[in-house]
N, CA, C and O of each residue as an XYZ file, in Angstrom:
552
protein
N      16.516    -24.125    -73.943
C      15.910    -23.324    -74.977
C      16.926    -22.271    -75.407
O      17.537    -21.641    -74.544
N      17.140    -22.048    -76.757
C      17.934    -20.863    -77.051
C      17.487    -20.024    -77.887
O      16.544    -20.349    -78.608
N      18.054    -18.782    -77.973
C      16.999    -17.699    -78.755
C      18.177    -16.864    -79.262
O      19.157    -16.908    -78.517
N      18.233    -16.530    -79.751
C      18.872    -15.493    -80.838
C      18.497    -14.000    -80.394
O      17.414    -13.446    -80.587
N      19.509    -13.523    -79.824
C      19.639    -12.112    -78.926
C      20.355    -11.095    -79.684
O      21.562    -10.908    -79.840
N      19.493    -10.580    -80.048
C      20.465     -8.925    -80.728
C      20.544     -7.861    -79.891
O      19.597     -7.198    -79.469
N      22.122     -7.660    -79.578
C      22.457     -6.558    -79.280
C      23.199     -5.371    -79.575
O      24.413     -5.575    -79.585
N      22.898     -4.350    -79.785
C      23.523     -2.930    -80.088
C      24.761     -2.742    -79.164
O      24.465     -2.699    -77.970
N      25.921     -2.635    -79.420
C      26.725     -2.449    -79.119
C      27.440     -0.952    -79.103
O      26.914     -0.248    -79.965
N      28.177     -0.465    -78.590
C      28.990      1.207    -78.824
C      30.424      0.460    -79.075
O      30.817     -0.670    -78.785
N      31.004      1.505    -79.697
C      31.945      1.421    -80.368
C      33.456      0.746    -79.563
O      34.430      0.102    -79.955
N      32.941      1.373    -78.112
C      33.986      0.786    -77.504
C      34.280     -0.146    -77.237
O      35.434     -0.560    -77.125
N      32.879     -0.936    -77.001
C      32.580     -2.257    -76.788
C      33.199     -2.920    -77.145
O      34.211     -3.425    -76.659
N      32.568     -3.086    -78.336
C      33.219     -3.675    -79.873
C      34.469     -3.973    -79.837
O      34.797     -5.152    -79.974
N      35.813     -2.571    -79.571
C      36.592     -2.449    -79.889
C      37.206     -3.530    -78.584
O      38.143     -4.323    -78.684
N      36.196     -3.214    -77.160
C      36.772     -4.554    -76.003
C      36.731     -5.935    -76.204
O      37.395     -6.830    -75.681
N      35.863     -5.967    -77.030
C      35.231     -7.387    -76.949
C      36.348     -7.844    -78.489
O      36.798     -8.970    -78.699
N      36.472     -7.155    -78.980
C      37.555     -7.687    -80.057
C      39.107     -8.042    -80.187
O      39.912     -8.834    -80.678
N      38.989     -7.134    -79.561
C      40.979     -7.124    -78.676
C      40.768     -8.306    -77.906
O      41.767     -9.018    -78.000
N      39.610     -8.976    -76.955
C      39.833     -9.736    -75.677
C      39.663    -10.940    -76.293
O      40.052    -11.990    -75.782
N      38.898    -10.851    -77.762
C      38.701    -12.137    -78.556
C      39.997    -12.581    -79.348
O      40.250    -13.709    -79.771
N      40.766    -11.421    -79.449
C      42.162    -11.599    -79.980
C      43.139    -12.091    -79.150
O      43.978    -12.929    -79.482
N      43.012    -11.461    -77.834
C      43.654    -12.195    -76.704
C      43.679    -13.286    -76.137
O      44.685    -13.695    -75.556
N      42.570    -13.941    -76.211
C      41.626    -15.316    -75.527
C      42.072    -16.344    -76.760
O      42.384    -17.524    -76.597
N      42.024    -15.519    -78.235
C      42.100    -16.272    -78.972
C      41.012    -17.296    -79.969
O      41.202    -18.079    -80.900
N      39.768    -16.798    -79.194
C      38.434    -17.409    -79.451
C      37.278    -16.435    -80.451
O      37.199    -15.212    -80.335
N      36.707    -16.987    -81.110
C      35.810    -16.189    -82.132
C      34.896    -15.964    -81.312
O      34.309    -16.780    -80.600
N      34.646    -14.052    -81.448
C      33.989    -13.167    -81.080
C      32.443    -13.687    -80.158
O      31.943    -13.178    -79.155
N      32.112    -14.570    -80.764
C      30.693    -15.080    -80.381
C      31.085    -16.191    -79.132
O      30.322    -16.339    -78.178
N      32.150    -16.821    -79.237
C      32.261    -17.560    -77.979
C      32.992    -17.025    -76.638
O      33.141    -17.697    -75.617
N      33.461    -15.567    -76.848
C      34.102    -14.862    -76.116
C      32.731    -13.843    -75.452
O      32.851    -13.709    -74.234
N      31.883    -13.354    -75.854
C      30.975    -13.020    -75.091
C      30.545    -14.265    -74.796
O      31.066    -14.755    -73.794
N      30.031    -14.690    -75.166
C      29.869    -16.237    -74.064
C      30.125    -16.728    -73.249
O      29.299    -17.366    -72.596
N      31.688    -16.622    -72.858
C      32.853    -16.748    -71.967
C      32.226    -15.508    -70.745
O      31.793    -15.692    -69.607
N      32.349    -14.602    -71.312
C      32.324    -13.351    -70.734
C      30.724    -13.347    -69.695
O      30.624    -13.008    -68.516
N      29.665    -13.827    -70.595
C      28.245    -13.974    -70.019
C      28.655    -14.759    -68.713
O      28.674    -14.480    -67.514
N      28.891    -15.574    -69.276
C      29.326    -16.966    -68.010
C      30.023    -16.810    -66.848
O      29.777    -17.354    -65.771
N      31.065    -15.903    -67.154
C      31.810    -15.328    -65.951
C      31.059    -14.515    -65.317
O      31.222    -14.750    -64.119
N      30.209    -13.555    -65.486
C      29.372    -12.362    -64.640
C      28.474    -13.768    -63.693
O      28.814    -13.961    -62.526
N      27.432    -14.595    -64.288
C      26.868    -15.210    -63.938
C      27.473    -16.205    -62.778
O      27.109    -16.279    -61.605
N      28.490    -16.938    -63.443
C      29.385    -17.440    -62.237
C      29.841    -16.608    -61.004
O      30.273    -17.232    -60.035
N      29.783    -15.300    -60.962
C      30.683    -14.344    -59.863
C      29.527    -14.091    -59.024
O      29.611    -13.319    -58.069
N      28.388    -14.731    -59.340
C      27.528    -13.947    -58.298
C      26.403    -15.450    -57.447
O      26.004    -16.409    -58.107
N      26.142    -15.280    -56.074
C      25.504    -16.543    -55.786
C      24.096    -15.842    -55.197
O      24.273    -14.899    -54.426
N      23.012    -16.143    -55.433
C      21.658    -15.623    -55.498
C      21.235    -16.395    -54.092
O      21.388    -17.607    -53.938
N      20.706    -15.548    -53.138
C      20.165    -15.903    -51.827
C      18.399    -15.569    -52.201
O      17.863    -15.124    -53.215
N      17.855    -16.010    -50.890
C      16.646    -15.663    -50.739
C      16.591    -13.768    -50.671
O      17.660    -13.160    -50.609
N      15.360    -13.062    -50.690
C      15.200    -12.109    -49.892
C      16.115    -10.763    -51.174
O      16.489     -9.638    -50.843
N      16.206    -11.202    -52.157
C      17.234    -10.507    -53.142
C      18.585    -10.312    -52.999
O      19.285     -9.746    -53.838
N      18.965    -10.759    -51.967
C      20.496    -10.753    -51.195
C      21.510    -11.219    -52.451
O      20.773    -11.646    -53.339
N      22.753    -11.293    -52.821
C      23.768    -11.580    -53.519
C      24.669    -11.834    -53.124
O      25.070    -10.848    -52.507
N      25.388    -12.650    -53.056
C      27.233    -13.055    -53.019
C      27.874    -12.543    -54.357
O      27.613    -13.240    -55.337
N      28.905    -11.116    -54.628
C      29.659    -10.980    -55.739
C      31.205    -11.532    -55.361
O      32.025    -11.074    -54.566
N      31.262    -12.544    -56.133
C      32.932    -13.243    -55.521
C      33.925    -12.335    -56.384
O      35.066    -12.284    -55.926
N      33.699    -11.648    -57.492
C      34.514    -10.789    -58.006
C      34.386     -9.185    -56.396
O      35.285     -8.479    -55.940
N      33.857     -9.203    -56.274
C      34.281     -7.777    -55.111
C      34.425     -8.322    -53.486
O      34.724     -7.724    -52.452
N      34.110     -9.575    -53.736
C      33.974    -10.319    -52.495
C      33.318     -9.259    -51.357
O      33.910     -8.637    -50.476
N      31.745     -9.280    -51.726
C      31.258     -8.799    -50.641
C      29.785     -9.041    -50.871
O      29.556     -9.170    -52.073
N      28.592     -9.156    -50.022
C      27.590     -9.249    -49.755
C      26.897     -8.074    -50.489
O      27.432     -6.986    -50.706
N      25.636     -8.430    -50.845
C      24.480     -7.323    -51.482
C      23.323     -7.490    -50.771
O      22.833     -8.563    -50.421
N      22.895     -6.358    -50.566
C      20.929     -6.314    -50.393
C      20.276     -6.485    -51.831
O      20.738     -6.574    -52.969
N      19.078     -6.490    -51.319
C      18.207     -6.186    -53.052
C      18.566     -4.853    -53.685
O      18.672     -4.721    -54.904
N      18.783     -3.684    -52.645
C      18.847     -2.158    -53.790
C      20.111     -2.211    -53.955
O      20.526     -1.054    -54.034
N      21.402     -3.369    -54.101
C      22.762     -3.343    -54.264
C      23.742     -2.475    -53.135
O      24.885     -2.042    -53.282
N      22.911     -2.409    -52.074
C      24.087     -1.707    -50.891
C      24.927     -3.393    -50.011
O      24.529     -4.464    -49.553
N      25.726     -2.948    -50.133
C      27.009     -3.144    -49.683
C      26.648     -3.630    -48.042
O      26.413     -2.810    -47.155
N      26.659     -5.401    -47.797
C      26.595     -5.396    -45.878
C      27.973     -5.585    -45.861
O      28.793     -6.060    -46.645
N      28.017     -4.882    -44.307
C      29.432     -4.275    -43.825
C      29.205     -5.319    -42.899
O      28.169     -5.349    -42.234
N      30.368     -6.453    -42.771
C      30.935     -7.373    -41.671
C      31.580     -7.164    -41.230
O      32.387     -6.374    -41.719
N      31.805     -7.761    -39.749
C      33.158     -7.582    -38.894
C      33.762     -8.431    -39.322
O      33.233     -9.251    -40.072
N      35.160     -8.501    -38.950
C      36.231     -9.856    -39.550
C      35.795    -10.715    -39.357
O      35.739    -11.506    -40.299
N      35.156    -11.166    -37.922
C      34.656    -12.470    -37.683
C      33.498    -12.887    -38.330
O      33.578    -14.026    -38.792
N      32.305    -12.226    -38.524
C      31.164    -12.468    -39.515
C      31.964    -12.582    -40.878
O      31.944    -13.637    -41.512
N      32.578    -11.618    -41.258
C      33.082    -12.086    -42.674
C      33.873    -13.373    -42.820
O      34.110    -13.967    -43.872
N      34.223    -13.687    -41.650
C      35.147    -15.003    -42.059
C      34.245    -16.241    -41.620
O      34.824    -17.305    -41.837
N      33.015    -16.378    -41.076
C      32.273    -17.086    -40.798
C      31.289    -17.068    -42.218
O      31.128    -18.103    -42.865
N      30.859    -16.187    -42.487
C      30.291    -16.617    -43.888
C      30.515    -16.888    -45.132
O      29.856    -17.332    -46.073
N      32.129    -16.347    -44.859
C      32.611    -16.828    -46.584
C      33.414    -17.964    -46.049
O      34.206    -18.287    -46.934
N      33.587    -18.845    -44.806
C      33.908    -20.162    -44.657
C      32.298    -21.030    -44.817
O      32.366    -22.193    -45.213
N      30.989    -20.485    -44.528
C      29.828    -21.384    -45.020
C      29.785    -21.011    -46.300
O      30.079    -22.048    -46.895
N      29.573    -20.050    -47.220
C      30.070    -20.333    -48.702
C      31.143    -20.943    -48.940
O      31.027    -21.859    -49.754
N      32.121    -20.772    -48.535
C      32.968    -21.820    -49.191
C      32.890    -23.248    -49.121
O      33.652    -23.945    -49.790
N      31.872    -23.817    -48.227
C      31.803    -25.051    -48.218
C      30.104    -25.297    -47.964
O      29.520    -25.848    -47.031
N      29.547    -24.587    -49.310
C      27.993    -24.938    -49.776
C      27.572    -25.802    -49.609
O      28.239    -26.760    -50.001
N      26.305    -26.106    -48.984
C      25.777    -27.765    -49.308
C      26.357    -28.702    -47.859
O      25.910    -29.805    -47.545
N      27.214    -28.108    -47.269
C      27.910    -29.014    -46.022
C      27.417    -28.148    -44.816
O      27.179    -26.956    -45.011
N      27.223    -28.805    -43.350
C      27.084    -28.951    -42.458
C      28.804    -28.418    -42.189
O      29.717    -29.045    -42.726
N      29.080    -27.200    -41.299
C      30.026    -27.175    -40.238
C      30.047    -27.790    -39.035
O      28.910    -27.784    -38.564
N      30.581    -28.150    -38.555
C      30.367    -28.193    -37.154
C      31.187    -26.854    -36.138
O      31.954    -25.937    -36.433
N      30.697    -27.221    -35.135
C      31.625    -26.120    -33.959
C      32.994    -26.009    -34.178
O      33.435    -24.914    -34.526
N      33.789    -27.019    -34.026
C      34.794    -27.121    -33.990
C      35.712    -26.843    -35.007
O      36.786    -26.272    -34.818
N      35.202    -27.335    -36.332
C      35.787    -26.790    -37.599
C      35.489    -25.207    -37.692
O      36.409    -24.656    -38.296
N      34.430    -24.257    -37.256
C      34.159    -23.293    -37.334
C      35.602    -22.568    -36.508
O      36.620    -22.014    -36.923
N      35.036    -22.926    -35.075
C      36.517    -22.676    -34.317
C      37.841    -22.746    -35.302
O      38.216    -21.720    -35.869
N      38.398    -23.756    -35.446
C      39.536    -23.545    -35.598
C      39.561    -22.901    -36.849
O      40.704    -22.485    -37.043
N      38.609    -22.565    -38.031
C      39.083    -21.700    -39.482
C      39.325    -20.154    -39.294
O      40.255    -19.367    -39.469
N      37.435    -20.100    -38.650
C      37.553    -18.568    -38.117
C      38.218    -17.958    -37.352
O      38.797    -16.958    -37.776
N      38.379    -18.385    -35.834
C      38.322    -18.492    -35.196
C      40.161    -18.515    -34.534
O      40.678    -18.089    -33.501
N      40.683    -19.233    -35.737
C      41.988    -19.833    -35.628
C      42.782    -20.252    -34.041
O      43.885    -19.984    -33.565
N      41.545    -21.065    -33.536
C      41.501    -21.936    -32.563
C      41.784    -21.210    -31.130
O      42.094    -21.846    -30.123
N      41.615    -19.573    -31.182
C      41.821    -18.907    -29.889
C      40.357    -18.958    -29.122
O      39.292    -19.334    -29.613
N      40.646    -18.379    -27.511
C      39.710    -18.780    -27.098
C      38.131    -18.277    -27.755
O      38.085    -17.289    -28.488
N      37.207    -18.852    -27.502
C      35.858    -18.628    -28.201
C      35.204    -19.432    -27.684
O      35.453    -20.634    -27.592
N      33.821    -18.562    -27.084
C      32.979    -20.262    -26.275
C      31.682    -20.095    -27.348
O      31.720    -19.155    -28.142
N      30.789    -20.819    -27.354
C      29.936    -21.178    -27.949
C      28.687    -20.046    -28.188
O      28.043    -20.034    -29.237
N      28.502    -19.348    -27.364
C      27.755    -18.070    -27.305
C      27.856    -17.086    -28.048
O      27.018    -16.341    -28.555
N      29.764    -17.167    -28.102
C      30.155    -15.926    -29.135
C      30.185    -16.287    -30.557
O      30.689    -15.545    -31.401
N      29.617    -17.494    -30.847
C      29.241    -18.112    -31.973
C      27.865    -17.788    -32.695
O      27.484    -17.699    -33.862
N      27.442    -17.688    -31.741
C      25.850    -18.066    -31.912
C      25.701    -16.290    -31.942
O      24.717    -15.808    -32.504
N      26.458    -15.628    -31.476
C      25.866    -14.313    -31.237
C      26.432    -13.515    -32.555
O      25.756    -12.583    -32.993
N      27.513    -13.829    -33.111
C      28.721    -14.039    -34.895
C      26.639    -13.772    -35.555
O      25.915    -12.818    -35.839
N      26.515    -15.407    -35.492
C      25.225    -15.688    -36.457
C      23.891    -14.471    -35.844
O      23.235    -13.846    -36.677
N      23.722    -14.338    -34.782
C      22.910    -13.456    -34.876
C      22.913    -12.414    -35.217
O      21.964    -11.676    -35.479
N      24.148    -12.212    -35.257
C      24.700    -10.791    -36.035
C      24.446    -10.588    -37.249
O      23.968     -9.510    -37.601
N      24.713    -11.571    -38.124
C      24.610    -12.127    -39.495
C      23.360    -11.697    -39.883
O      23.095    -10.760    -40.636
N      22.601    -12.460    -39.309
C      20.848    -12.900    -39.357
C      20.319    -11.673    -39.667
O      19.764    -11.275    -40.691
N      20.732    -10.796    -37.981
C      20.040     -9.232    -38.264
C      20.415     -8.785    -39.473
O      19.549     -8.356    -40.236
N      21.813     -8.810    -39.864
C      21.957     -7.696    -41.231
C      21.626     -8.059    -42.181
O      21.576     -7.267    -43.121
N      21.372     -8.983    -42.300
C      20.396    -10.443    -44.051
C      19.190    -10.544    -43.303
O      18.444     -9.709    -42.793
N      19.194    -11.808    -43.371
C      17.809    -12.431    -42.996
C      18.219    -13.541    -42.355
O      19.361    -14.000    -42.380
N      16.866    -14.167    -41.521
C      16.811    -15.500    -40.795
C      17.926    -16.557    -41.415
O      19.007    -17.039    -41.076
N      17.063    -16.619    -42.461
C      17.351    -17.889    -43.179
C      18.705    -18.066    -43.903
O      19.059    -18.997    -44.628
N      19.281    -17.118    -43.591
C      20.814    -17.167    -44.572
C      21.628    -18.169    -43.848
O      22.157    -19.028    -44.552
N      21.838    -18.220    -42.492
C      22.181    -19.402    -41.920
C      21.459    -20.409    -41.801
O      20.304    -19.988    -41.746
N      21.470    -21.697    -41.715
C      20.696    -22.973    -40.742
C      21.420    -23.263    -39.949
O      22.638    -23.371    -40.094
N      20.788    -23.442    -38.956
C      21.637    -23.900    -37.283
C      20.715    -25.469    -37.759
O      19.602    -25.625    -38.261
N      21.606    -26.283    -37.398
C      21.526    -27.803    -37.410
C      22.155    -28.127    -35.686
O      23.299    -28.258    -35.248
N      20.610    -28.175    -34.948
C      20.875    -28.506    -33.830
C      21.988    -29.485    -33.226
O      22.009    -30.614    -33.716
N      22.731    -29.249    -32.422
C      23.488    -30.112    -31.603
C      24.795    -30.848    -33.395
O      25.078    -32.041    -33.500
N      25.098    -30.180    -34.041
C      25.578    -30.318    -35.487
C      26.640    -29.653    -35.602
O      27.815    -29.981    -35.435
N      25.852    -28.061    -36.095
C      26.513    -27.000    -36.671
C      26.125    -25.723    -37.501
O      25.356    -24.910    -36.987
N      26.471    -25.577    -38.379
C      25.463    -24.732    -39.243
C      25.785    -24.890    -40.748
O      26.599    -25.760    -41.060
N      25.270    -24.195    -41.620
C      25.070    -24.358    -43.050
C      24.435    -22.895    -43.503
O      23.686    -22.030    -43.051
N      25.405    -23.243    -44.970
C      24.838    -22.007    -45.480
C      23.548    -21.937    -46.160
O      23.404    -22.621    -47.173
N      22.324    -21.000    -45.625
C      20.844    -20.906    -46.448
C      20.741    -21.572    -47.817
O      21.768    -21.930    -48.394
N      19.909    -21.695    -48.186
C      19.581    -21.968    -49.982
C      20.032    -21.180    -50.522
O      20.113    -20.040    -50.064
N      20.524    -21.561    -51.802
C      21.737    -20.486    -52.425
C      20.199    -21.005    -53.917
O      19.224    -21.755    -53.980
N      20.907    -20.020    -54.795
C      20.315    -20.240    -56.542
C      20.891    -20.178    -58.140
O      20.128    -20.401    -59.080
């Protein structure tokens, strides 16, 4: 469905969105377009109001505060975003995050509970005797 959206613009705007249409090279109307598309693309919608912004590369709540990861949570969840839709297993986890030093299975599981508490349940799936996966994304 498409609808015809009027918007009021300020002067500066204008003056951004015209220079970047001069730059890009594309008429004004397909350059906000461009532009819509990119905000929309930078962000991945969880349950619970949560956000992925890949432009600041960092996690959101619903009131837009900022979750603070340790290296290892951060590198455990932006290795299950980075590979959406797939099953990890242990071992691939190990050696990305992990970069194959020692780590037993507990301190895995305890990474995700860490996770869990500062989001929610469901942001991980543990796929018994598997691996894990990243929650429903939108």
């Amino acid at each position: 469905m498409s609808k015809d959206i009027i918007i009021k613009l300020s002067k500066d705007m204008e003056d951004f969105l015209t220079e970047r249409s001069k730059e890009i090279q594309l008429p004004l109307e397909e350059t906000i377009h461009q532009l819509i598309n990119e905000q929309i693309n930078n962000k991945v919608i969880f349950d619970e109001g949560f956000y992925f912004d890949r432009q600041k590369n960092a996690l959101f709540d619903k009131d837009g505060k900022m979750i603070q990861f340790t290296k290892l949570q951060n590198g455990l969840f932006n290795l299950l975003l980075q590979k959406k839709g797939q099953i990890l297993d242990f071992d691939e986890i190990h050696k990305e995050v992990w970069k194959n030093k020692k780590m037993s299975i507990f301190t895995m599981r305890n990474i995700v509970k860490r996770i869990r508490d500062l989001t929610y349940y469901g942001i991980i799936v543990n796929h018994s005797n598997k691996g894990y996966s990243l929650g429903e994304t939108f």
